[in-house]
N, C-alpha and C positions, 0 to 999 in steps of 0.2 A: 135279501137282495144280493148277498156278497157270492151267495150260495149258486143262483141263477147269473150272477155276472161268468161265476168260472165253468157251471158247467156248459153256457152257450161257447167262453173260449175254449174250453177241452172240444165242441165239440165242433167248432171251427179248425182249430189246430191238425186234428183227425181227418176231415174233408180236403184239407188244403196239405195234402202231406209234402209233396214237393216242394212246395216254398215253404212251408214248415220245417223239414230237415236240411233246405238249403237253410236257411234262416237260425237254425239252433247249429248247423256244424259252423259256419259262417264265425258268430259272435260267439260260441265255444274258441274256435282256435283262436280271436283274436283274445279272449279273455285270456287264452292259457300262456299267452305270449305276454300279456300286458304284466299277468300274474309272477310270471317267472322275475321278467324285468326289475318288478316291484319292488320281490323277496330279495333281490342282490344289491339293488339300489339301497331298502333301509339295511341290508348287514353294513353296506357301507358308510354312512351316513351317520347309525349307530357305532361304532367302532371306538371304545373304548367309554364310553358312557356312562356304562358303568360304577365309575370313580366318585366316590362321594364328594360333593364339593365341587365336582371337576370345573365351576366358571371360576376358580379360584386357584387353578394348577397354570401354570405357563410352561414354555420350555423356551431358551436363553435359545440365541443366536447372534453369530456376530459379524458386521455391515463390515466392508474395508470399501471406501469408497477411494476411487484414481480417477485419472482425465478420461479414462477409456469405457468405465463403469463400475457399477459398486457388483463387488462378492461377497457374496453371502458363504457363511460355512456354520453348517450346525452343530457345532464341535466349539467349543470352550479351553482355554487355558485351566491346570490344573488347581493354581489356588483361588480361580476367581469364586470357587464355593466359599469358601472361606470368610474371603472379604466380605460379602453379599450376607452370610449370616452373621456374620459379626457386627456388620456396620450401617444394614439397610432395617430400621428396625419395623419394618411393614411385613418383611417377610420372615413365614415363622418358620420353614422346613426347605431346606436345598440337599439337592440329591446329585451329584455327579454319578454316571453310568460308564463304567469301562468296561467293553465288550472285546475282550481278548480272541473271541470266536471257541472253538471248543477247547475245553480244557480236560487234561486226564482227573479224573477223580477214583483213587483205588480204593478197595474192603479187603483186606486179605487178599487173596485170589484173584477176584475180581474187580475189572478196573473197564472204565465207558469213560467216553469223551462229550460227556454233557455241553449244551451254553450254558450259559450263566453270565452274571453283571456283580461287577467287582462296586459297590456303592456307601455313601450313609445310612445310617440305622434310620434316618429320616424316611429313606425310600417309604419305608408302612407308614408313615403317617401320612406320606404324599397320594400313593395310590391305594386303591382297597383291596389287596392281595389277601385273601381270607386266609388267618393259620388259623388251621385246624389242631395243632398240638406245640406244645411249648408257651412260652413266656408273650401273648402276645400285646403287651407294651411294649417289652424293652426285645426284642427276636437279637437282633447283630450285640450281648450287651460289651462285646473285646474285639480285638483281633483275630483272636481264636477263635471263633464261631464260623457257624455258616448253617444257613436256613436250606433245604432240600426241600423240593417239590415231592408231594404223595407219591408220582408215578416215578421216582428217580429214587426216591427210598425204599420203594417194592424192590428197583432191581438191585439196590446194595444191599439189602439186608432181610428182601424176603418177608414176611408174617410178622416177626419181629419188628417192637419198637425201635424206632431210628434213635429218637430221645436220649442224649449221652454218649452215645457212640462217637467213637475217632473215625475220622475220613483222610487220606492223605492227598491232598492239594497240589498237583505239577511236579508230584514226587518228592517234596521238601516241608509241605507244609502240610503237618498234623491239625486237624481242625476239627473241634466239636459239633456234632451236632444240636443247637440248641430250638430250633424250629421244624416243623412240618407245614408247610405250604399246599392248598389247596393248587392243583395245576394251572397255570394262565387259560382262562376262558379264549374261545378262538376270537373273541368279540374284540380282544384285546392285542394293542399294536405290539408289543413289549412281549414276547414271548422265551420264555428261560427257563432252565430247571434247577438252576443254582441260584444263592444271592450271597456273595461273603464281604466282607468288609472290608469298604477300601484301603484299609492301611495293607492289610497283602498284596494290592496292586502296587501300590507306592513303591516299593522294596525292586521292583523289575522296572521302573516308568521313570524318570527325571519329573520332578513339576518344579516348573519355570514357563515365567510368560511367553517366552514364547513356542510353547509346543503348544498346541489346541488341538486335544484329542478326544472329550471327551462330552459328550453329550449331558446339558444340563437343565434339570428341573425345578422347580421351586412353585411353593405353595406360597400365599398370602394370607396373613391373619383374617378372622372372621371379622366382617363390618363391611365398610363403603372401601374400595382404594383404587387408585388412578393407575395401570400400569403404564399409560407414558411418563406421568410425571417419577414413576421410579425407574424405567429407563433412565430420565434423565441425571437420578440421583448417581445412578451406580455409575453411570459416566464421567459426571464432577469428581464422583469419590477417585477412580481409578486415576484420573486426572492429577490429584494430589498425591496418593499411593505412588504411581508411575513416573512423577516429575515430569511428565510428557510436554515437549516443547507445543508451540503452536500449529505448526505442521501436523505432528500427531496425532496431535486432538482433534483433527477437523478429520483425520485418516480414518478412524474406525467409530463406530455405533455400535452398542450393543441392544438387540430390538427382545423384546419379550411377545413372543407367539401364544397364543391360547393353547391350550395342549388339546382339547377338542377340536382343533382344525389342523394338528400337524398333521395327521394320517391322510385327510384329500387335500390340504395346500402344501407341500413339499418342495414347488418350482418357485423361487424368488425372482424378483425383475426390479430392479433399483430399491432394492432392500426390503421389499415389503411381498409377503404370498399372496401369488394372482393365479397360480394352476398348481396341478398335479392331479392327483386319480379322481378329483372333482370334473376333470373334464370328460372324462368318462361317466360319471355319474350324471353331469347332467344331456350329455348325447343319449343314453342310453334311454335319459328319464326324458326327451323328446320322444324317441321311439317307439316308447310303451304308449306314448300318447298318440302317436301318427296311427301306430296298429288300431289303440283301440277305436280312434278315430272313422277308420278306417270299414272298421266290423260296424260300427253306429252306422255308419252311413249306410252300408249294404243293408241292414237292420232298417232302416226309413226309409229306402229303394223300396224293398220287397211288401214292407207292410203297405207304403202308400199306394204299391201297384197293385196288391193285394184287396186292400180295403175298395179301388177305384171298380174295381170288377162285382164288387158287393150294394152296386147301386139298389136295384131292385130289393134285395131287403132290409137298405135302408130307408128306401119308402115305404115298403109294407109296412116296416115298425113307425113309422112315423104316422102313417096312415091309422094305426089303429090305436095311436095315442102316445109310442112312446116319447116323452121328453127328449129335447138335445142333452141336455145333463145326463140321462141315462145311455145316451148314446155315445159321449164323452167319458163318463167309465165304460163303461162295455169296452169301448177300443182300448184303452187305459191299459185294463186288466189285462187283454190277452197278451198287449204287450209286453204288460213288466211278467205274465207266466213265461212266454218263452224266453224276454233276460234271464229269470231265474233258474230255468231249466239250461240254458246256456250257461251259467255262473256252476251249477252243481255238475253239470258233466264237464268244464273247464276244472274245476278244484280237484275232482276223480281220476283228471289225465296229468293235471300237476304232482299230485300227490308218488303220481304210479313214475312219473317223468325225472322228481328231485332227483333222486340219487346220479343219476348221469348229469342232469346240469349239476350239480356238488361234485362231481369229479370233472368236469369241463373247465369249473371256475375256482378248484381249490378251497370251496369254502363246506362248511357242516350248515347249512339252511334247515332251517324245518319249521313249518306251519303252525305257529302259536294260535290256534282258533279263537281260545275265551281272552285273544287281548284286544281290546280294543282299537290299535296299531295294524290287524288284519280286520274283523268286521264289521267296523264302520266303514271300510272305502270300498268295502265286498258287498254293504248293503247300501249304501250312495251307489255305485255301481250299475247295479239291477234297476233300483229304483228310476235313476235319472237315464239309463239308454231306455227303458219300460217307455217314461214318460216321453222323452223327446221322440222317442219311435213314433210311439202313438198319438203326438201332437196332430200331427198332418190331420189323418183320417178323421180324427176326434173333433178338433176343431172347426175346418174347413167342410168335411164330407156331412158332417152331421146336419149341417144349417144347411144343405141346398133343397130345394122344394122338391113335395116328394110327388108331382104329377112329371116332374121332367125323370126324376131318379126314375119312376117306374120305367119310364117309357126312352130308360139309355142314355139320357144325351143327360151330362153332369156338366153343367156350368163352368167346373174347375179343373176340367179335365186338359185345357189350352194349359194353365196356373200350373198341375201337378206335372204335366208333360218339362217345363219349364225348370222347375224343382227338381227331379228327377234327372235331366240333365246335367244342372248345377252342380248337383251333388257327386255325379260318373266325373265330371272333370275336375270337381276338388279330391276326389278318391285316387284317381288316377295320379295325377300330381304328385300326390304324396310317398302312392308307387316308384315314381318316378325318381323323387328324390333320395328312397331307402334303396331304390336299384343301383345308382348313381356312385351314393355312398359308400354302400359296400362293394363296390367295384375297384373303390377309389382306395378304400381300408385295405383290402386284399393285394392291390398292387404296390401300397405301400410298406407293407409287413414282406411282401416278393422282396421290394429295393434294399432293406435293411438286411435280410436273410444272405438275399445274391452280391451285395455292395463287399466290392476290394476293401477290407481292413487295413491294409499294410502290414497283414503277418499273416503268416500261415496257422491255422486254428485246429486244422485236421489233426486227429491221433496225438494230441498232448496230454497228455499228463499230468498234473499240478499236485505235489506231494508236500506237503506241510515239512519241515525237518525236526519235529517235537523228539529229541530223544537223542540226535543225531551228535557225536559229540566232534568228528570231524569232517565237515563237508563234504572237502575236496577229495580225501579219502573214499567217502560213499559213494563221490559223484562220480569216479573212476570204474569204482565197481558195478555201478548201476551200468555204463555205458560198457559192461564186459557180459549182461542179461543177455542170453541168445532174441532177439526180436526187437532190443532197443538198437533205435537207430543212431539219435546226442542226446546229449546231457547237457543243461544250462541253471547255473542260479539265479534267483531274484527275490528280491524284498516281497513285493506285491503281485496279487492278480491282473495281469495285462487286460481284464476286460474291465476292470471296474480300477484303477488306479488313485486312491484317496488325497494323499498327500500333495498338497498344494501350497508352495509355500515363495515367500520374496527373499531367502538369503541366497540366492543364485546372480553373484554378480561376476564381470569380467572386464578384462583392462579398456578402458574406454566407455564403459555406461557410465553415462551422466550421471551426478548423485542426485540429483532431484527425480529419477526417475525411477519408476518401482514398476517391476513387473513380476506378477504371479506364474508360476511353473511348476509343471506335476511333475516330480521327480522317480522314478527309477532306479532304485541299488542293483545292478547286475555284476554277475561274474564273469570270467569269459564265455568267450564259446555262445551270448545268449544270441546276440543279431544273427549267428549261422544256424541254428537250432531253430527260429522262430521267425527263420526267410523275411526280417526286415530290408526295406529296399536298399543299401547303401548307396546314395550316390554323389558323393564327395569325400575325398581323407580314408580311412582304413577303417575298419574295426577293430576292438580291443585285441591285444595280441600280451600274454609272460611274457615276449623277448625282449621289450621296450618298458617293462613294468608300469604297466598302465594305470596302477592304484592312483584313483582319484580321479583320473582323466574323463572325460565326457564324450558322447556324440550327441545329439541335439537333432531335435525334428524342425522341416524346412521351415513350419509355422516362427519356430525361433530363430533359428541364422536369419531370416529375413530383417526381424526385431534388431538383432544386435550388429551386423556390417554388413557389409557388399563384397566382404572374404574372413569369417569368423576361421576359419580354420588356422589352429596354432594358436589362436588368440589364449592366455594366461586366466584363468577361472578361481573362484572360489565360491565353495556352499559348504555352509556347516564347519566353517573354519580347515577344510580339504581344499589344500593348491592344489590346480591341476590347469589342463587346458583342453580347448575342442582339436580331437582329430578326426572327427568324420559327420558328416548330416546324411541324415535316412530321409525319406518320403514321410509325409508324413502316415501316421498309425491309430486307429481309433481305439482309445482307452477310458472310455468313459459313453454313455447312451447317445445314441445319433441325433437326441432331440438339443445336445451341448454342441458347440461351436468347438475346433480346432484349437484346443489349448496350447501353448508353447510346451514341449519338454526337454524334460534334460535325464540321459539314462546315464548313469555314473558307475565306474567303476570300481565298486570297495566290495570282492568277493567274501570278505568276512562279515560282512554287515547282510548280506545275503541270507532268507529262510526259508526257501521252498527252493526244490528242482523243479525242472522244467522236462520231459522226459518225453521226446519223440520215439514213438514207435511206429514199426513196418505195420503196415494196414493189414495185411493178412496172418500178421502173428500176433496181435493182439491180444490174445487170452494166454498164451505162453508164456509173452513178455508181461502179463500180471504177476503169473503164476510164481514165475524166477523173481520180479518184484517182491513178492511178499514172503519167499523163503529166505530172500536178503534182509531183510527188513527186519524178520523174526531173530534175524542173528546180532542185526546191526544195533535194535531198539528194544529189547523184549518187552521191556514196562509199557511200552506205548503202541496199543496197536493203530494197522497201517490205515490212514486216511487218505484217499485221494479225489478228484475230478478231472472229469474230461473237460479240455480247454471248449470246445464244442456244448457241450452242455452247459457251462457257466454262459454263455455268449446265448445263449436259448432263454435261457432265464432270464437275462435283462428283459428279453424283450416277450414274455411268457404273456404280461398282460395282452399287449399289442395280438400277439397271436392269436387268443381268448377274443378279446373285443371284437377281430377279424372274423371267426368263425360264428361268432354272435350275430355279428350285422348280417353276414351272408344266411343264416340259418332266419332270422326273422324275418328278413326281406324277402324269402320265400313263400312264407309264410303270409307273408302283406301282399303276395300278388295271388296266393293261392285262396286267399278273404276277396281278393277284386274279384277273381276269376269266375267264382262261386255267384258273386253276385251279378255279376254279368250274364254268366247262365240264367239266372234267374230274372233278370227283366229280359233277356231276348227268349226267355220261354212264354211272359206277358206277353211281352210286344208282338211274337209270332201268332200267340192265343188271340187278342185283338184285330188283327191283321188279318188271319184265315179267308174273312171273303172277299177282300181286297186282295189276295193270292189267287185266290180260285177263278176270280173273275180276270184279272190280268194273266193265269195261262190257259184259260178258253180263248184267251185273243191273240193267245199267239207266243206266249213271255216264253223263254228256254226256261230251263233251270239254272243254265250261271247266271242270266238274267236275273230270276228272282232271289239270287242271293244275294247278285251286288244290289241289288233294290234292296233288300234290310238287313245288308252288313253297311251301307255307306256311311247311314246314322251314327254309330258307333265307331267306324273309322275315322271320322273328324271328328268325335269324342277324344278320342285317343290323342290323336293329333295338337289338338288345343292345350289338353293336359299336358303333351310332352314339350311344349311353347312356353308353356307357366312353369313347369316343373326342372326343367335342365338350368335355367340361369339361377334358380334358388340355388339347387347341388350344386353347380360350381361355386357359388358363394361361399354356400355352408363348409365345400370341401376344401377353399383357398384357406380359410379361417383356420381350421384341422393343421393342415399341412403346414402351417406357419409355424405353429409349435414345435417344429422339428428344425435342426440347423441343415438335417440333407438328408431330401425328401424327392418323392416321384415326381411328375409332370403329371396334368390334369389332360390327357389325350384327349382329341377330338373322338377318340376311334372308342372311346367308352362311352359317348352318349349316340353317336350310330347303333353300338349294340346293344346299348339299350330302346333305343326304340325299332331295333328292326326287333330284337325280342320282343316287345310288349306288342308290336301290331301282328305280329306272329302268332302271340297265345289270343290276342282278341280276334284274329280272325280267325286261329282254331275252333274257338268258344263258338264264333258265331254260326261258320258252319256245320257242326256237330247239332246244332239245335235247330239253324233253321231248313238244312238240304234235308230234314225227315216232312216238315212241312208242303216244301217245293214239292216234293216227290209225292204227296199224296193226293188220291183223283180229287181234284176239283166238286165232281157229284153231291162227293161224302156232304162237301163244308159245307155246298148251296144248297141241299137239299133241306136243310134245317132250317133256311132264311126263311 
């Protein structure tokens, strides 16, 4: 029976090739779009998983709650490890992470600027970092050690065992090799090629409460256990530890995150994770659904228009006995054949496709077949668009009486006509909204790209000073490079700015008030080098000796009087005072609000230049860069970035996501499109003598277009009624996430429906003016 179910669908499929390869390319592209989506949604979702145990890992974060709102900072004070495994006795492994960013590691000769995390020997028992060689119980068992990753001991030592060898540490520190380390999986958020033992970080770091620099982990013994109620423990404990009066205490939380949800919640909102690359994740995982959505319904268009034209023999079979139940699979099968053949040339164009979506989205993807995580949702898939395709025909077509079926007139043809409709304006809609969206995405990735920062970002430079042994010396000579234009120092990267901290007071804040301020260590020379707006007081100037002194972004002179300037300062135990307010300057992601800053003047505390260069001498001014550099640092070779590039990469995702949405929403109108051809190729087959007969009487030809374009023009229309006040919805929602964001244009839902009546009237003419155009004779002659 199974045998005659498929080869009557082979040889249906065969007859009917037009709506058959509209039909398989149709629910192909939409599978290979749903598929892609899928593979990046579970890399994401899966991300870090890995970790044995992992409902049992948390990472520390700490609440500072004020009148204005609580801040969160993922970052720790350095002995709260300490306390925590000393004193909380639930938990059995704390890990503190110092991320120095790259550090020199020499062999003889040979020296690279690996990452790595400065941590407890805990770290392994916390995460599941397979070593491959060495001790793995005790990896970190001193000071002197340090575990190297596989691919980072190839290139110190080549074929050769790493195992006992010395490595030298930021030029001072001789360290053994006591481990080998399989490489961080890309699965994995934590990626490093080094681990050495936090006490070498200690010796360069202050730890005292109140620095919070360092990223903290901890494990929980095996059994039952409550992480709020050990938040609360570690709070009481600190409470006692700290002598903290009562103000204080009510000041800060420390919250414990599951570590399984740092990598998509990363955005805090009154102390607790409600976004981050989760919302991405789950837009994305709408989309996959609107597409496939999308391809199902052209999928149940064409079959039910399909099937409705296959009256006649479904009453001959009826006539000479066959069952509905056989008539009911029969449609069945053909269905879920062409899903499946839709499924195998979708996985054949995914397969051939990865490698370019894996360099679109930075990730190594690749198709695990025998896991069950891809062929159950690849055989639900097939299965359930099969069925639901073939519901209609199956169900409804099969029970109508077969003396009417013989003789044309289907009882359900009002019903299918109905359905069919239904279906064009819930498709269309959905068009509507991915058009919408991605309209919305693209102009909002435009605002953040084209948006005034308050500094100039073009042709800079950012040079670490690892090796440098006197600044201002270098910084002379850099600015004597034929092609550099200034020179400026500073503590941190002006696009991502960390440090946030409340010891920034001045004469006249109140003591009950606290406010948080990203600070800045600059040298001179930075406001003129890096075109900050000055407009109040001077900029730093040697003649006045400005060590210590400030200038402050408007966000803070606002904060602190109605004439800060002059006013008397201190941070960090540095008297000083405000002589000048800039504009303000964005130093952190556009989806963050306008923090207060304060840029301070201690050129010795300064570690990277700042290095503008003439746009057209750019490769020169490397070139003189790096033969200075060679003279200035031998041990350390030259690292730098373009301020440009760092400022690209904040927002790398966004750009990603942008080209996403607009590459799939193409895709979701080119699945409409398809299918729209394919019922006005029905509709016009149906129609034929109702054609022929209205131009014997006289109809033109534009006449008989807008007679079977109209149908479909308020198709359209309806869908774009339903569909535009979703997308503003959905795109208000988007947009809110951001502290400064585009405008939802009126001028983007015009063009999107003058586009989409545009491609639908294309479609419709392209299939129906061959119709119009042909003699009348042909069609009637057959009545």
């Amino acid at each position: 029976m199974l045998k005659n179910y498929l080869t009557v669908a082979i040889r249906n499929f065969l007859r009917q090739h037009l709506f058959s390869f509209i039909n398989v390319v149709g629910l192909a592209t939409g599978l290979v779009c749903s598929l892609l989506i899928y593979l990046w949604v579970s890399d994401e979702v899966n991300k870090d998983r890995f970790h044995a145990d992992i409902d049992h890992i948390y990472h520390v974060v700490l609440n500072l709650h004020n009148p204005e709102g609580t801040i969160t900072w993922a970052v720790t004070p350095g002995p709260l490890a300490e306390e925590i495994k000393n004193n909380i006795p639930e938990i059995e492994f704390v890990a503190p992470l110092a991320d120095d960013g790259p550090r020199l590691i020499q062999v003889d000769e040979k020296s690279y600027l690996p990452n790595g995390y400065f941590t407890y020997p805990d770290f392994f028992n916390i995460f599941s970092f397979k070593i491959i060689e060495g001790n793995a119980i005790n990896p970190l068992p001193d000071a002197g050690s340090i575990a190297l990753t596989k691919s980072l001991a190839q290139k110190l030592f080549g074929d050769e065992s790493a195992l006992g060898k010395s490595v030298k540490l930021r030029s001072e520190n001789d360290l053994i090799v006591t481990a080998i380390i399989e490489d961080a999986p890309a699965s994995s958020s934590l990626q490093f090629e080094f681990i050495a033992h936090f006490d070498v970080h200690k010796k360069y770091r202050i730890q005292d409460w109140g620095n919070s620099d360092y990223p903290l982990f901890l494990k929980f013994q095996e059994g039952e256990f409550s992480a709020a109620e050990t938040q609360q423990k570690i709070h009481n404990h600190l409470v006692k530890v700290l002598e903290l009066n009562e103000e204080s205490v009510s000041r800060f939380q420390y919250y414990l995150q599951p570590f399984a949800d740092r990598y998509l919640y990363s955005s805090f909102e009154n102390g607790y994770p409600v976004s981050g690359r989760i919302k991405y994740v789950k837009i994305f995982s709408v989309v996959a659904v609107f597409i496939l959505v999308v391809a199902c319904i052209n999928f149940m268009n064409l079959a039910t228009a399909r099937a409705a034209i296959r009256n006649k023999e479904i009453g001959v079979r009826k006539v000479i006995g066959a069952q509905r139940g056989v008539l009911v699979a029969q449609f069945i099968t053909e269905s879920i054949l062409v899903a499946a053949l839709s499924m195998i040339v979708a996985i054949i164009v995914v397969e051939l496709t990865l490698p370019m979506f894996n360099y679109l989205v930075s990730k190594q993807i690749v198709i695990r077949y025998g896991q069950p995580a891809f062929y159950i949702p690849a055989t639900l898939i097939v299965l359930g668009t099969g069925v639901l395709a073939g519901s209609y025909p199956a169900l409804v077509l099969s029970g109508v009486n077969p003396v009417k079926a013989l003789k044309g007139t289907l009882v359900s043809a009002a019903q299918g006509a109905l359905l069919r409709k239904t279906l064009v304006v819930f498709q269309f809609s959905i068009s509507v909204i991915l058009i919408v969206s991605s309209l919305v995405i693209f102009k909002q990735v435009e605002f953040i790209q084209s948006k005034n920062l308050g500094y100039n970002k073009e042709n800079v430079m950012v040079i670490p000073g690892r090796g440098i042994k006197d600044f201002e010396v270098f910084k002379h000579q850099l600015s004597e490079v034929p092609g550099v234009a200034q020179v400026a120092l500073a503590n941190e990267n002006i696009t991502h700015v960390n440090n946030q901290n409340s010891s920034f007071v001045w004469k006249g804040k109140a003591e009950d008030s606290r406010i948080y301020v990203r600070t800045m260590v600059v040298g001179y020379d930075f406001i003129e080098t890096m075109g900050l707006n000055l407009i109040e007081g001077r900029s730093f100037n040697p003649a006045f000796n400005d060590t210590a002194n400030v200038i402050v972004n408007r966000t803070l002179a606002n904060l602190m009087s109605d004439n800060p300037l002059g006013l008397e300062t201190n941070q960090w135990g540095k008297q000083g005072k405000v002589v000048g307010i800039v504009e303000d300057f964005h130093i952190r992601s556009m989806s963050e609000s306008m923090d207060p800053i304060v840029i301070m003047c201690l050129p010795d505390w300064a570690g990277r230049f700042y290095v503008r260069v003439e746009g057209d001498k750019t490769q020169s001014a490397i070139e003189g860069i790096e033969q200075l550099w060679k003279k200035s640092s031998p041990d350390f070779p030259l690292a730098y970035t373009f301020l440009d590039d760092a400022f690209n990469k904040i927002y790398k995702e966004e750009q990603v996501i942008s080209k996403l949405s607009v590459g799939f929403t193409f895709m979701a109108i080119l699945i409409s499109m398809l299918g729209l051809l394919g019922l006005a190729s029905y509709s016009t087959e149906r129609k034929k003598k109702e054609i022929s007969i209205r131009k014997v009487l006289g109809a033109s030809v534009p006449n008989l277009i807008v007679f079977m374009s109209t149908e479909f023009f308020m198709l359209t229309l309806v869908a774009l009624a339903v569909g535009c006040p979703v997308a503003y919805y959905l795109m208000s929602e988007f947009l809110a996430g951001y502290a400064y964001h585009t405008t939802i244009s009126y001028i983007i839902f015009i063009v999107t429906a003058a586009g989409l009546l545009t491609i639908t009237l294309g479609v419709i003419l392209f299939q129906v003016s061959s119709a119009a155009l042909t003699n009348p004779v042909d069609n009637l002659r057959n009545e």
